[in-house]
C-alpha distance (Angstrom), angle and dihedral (degrees) to the residues before:
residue distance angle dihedral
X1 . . .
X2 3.91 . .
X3 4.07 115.3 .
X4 3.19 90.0 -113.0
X5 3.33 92.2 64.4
X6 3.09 106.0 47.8
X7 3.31 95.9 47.8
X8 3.49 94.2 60.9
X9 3.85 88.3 51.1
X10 3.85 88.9 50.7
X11 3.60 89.7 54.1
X12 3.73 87.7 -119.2
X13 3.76 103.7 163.0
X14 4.00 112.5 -112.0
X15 3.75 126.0 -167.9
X16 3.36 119.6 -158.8
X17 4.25 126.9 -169.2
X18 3.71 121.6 -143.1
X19 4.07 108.1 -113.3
X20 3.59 113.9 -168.3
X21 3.89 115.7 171.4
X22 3.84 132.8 5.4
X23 4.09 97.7 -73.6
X24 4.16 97.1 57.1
X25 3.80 86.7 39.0
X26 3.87 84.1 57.5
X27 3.54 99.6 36.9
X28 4.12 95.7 45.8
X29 3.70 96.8 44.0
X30 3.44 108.7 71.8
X31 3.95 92.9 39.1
X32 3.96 90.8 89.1
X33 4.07 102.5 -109.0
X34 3.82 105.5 157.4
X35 3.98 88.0 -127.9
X36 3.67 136.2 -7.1
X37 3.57 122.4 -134.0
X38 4.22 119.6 -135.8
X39 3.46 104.6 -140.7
X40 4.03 119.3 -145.2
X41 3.67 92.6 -148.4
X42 3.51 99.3 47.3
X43 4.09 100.0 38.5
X44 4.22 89.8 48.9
X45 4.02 89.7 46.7
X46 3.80 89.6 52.3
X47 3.71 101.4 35.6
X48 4.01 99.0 41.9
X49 3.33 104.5 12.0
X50 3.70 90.2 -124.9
X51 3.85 137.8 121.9
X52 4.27 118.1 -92.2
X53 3.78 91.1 -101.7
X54 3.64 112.6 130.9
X55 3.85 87.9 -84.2
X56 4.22 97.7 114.0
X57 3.44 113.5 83.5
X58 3.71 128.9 -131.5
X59 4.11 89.0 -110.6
X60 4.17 85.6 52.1
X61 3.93 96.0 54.6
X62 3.94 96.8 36.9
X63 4.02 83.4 57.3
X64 3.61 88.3 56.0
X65 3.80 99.0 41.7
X66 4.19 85.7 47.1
X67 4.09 87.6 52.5
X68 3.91 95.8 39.5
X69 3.86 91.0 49.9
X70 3.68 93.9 53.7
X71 3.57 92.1 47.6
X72 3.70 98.9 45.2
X73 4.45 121.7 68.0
X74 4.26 76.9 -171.0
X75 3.66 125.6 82.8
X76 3.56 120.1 -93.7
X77 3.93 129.9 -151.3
X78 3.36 111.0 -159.1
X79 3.86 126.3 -160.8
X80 3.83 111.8 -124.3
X81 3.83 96.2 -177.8
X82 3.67 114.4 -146.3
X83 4.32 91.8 -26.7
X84 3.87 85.6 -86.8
X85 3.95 83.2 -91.6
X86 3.43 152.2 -33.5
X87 4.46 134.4 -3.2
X88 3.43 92.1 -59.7
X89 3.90 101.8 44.9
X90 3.61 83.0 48.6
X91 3.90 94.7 70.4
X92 3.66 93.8 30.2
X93 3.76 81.7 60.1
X94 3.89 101.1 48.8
X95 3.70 94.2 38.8
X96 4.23 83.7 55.2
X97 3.53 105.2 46.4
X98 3.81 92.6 37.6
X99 3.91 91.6 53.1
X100 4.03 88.6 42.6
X101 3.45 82.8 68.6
X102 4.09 108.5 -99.0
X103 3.62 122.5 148.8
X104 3.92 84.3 -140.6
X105 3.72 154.6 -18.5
X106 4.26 128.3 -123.9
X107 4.15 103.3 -146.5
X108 3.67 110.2 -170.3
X109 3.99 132.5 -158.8
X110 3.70 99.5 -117.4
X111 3.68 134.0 136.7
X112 3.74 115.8 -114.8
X113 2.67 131.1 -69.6
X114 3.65 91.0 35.4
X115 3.55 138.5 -142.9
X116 3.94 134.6 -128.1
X117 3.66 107.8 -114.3
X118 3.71 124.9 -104.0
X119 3.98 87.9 38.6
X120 3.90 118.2 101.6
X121 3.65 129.1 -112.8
X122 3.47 104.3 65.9
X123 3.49 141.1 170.1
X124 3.36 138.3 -177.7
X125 4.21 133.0 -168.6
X126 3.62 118.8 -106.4
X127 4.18 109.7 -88.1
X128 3.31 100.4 -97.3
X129 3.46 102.1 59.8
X130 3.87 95.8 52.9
X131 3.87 84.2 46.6
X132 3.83 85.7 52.3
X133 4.02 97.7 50.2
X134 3.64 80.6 43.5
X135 3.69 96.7 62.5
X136 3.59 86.3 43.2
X137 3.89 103.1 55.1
X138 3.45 89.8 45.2
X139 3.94 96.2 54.5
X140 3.66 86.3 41.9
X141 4.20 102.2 67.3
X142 2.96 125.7 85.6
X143 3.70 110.0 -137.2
X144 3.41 123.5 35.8
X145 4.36 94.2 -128.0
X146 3.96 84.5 73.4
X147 3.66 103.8 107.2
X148 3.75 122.3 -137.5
X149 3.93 109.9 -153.4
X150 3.77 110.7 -161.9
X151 3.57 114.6 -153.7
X152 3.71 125.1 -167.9
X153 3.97 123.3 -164.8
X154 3.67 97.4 -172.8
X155 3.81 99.7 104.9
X156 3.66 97.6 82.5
X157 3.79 99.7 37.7
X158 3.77 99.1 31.5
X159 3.77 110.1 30.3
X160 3.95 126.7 -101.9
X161 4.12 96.4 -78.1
X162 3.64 93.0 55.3
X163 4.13 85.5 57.2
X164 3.23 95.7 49.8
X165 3.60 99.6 48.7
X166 3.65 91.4 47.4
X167 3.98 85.9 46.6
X168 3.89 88.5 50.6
X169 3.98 81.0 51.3
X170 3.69 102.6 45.3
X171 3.91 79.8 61.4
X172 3.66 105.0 49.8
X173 4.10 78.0 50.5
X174 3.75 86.2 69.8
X175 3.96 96.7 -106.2
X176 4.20 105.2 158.8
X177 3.79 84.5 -140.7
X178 4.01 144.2 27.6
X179 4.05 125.2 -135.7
X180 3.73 114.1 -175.1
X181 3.71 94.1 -177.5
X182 4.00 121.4 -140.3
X183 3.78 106.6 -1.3
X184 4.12 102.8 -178.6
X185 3.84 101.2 -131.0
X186 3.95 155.3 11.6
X187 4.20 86.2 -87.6
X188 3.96 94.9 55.6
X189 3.39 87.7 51.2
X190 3.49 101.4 49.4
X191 4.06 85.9 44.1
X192 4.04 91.8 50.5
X193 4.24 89.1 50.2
X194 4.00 85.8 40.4
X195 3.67 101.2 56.5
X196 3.97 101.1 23.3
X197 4.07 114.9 83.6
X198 3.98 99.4 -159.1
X199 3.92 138.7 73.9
X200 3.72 106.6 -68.8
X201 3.92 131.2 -147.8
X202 3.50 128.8 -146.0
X203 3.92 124.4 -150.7
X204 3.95 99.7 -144.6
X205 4.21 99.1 -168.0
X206 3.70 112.0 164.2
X207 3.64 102.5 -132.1
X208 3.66 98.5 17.8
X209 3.92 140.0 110.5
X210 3.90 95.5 -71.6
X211 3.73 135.8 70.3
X212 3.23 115.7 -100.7
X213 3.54 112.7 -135.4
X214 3.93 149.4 155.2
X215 4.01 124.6 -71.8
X216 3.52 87.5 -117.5
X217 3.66 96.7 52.4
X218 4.38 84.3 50.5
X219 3.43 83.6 56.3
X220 3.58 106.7 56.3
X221 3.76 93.1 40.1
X222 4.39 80.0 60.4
X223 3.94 91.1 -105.6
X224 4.01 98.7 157.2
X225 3.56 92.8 -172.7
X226 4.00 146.2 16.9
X227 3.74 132.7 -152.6
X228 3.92 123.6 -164.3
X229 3.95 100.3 -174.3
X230 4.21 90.7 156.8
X231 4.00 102.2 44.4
X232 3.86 90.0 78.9
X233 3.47 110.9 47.2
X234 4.24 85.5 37.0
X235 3.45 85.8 59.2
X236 4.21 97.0 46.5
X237 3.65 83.5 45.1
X238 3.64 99.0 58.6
X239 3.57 88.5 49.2
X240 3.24 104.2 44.4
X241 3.72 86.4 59.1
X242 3.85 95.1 47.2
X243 3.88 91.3 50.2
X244 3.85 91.9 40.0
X245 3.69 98.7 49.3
X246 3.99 92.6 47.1
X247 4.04 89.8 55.4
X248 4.14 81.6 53.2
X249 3.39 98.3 42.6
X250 3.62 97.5 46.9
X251 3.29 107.1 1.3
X252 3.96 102.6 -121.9
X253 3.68 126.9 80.2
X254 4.66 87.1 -121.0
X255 3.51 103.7 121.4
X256 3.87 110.2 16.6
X257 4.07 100.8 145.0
X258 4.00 87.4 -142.9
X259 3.89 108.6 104.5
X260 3.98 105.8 -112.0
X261 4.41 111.9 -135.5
X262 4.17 101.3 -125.4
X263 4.06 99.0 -106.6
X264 3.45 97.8 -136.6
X265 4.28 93.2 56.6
X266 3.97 89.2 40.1
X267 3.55 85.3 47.7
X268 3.93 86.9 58.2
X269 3.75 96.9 44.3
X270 3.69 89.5 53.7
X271 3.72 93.0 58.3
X272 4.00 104.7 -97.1
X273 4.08 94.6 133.0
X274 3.47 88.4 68.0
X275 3.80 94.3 51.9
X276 4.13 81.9 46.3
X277 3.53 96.9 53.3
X278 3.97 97.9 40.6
X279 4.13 82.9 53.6
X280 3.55 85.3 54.5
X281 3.49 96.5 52.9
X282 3.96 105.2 42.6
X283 3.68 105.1 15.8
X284 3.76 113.9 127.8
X285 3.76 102.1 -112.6
């Protein structure tokens, strides 16, 4: 069994960073996080510029989950949206992502084309279809330490009972781990880690639905692990727009309030000493 795993089936609390392109991959991998968490929102923003709205194809997010896992020594959990359609894209799905190298895959019960979470407008497909592509993507790996992450989107459409009885669902499915997506306070989530027997996830977006709250607060509540798939590209984007709007304000980068990376370091965290020391090796004198 992988630690990651196992850890989840301990109930060992796991918190997971969004990573979105090739820099946060390198800067959140070697920090020590016992899995990283690819976020759909993020990973379509910075890869096609476009909105998480069912637009990215299956072919554009396996690409990223191939170049994120040979990046990353952590364990990434990749978002596979809905399966990018029915039974069969299902499998095609989990056998893809799982031999691109994630340590797992979150499948959610929307409607296509779906929605990113914490937005309104919402759909989901009736129970027994998620429960079906369930079945399916867990048949379909091929080692039992590839998580499947079932999401459910019913909450804000449906009401808080139909999420938890699709949650308590989604488990009996065989999913490794329960998402009830965008429960609206502290009592819902106490209520979904009450009545739901499986490792739970929590969606931590600053500014969204959910309450924001501390890791020991998740815990109590029965929370086994949290993702924060928005904090780091909210965080670029805030300074990107601080250092950007200095350069066109004044035209110089002196002054910009965002905290500026020292080039030389970045430049080692994105890879450059190996470059260096190949140079030094077979570089014509």
């Amino acid at each position: 069994m992988s630690e990651l795993k196992r850890k989840l089936l301990a109930r060992e609390f796991v918190s997971a960073p969004g990573i979105f392109d090739g820099i946060s991959v390198r800067t959140a991998d070697p920090m020590g996080f016992d899995a990283l968490y690819m976020t759909g929102y993020g990973t379509v923003a910075s890869h096609l510029g476009l909105p998480d709205a069912g637009i990215a194809s299956y072919r554009d997010m396996v690409e990223r989950v191939k170049v994120f896992c040979g990046i990353a020594n952590t364990p990434i959990i990749a978002d596979g949206d809905t399966g990018y359609g029915g039974l069969m894209n299902v499998q095609h799905t989990v056998e893809g992502y799982e031999q691109a190298g994630a340590a797992g895959i979150q499948l959610e019960d929307q409607e296509f084309p779906k929605k990113c979470g914490h937005t309104p407008m919402r759909r989901v497909i009736p129970l027994d279809d998620m429960v079906r592509k369930l079945e399916v993507a867990v048949a379909s790996r091929r080692s039992d330490d590839f998580l499947i992450i079932a999401r459910t989107d019913a909450r804000t459409g449906l009401g808080l009972d139909e999420a938890i009885k699709r949650g308590k669902a989604f488990r009996e499915a065989g999913a490794d781990v329960v998402f009830v997506e965008s429960p609206e306070s502290e009592a819902e989530m106490e209520q979904i880690c009450a009545e739901i027997d499986a490792p739970l996830l929590v969606n931590v977006v600053e500014g969204g639905s959910t309450p924001v709250l501390s890791v020991a607060e998740y815990q109590r509540m029965g929370y086994a692990m949290a993702i924060y798939p928005a904090s780091g590209f909210l965080a670029m984007g805030a300074a990107l727009q601080n250092v950007y709007g200095q350069i066109r304000e004044t035209g110089s980068s002196i002054g910009a309030e965002a905290p500026l990376a020292n080039f030389m370091e970045f430049s080692k965290r994105m890879g450059f000493e190996a470059v260096w020391d190949f140079e030094k090796k077979w570089a014509d004198d």
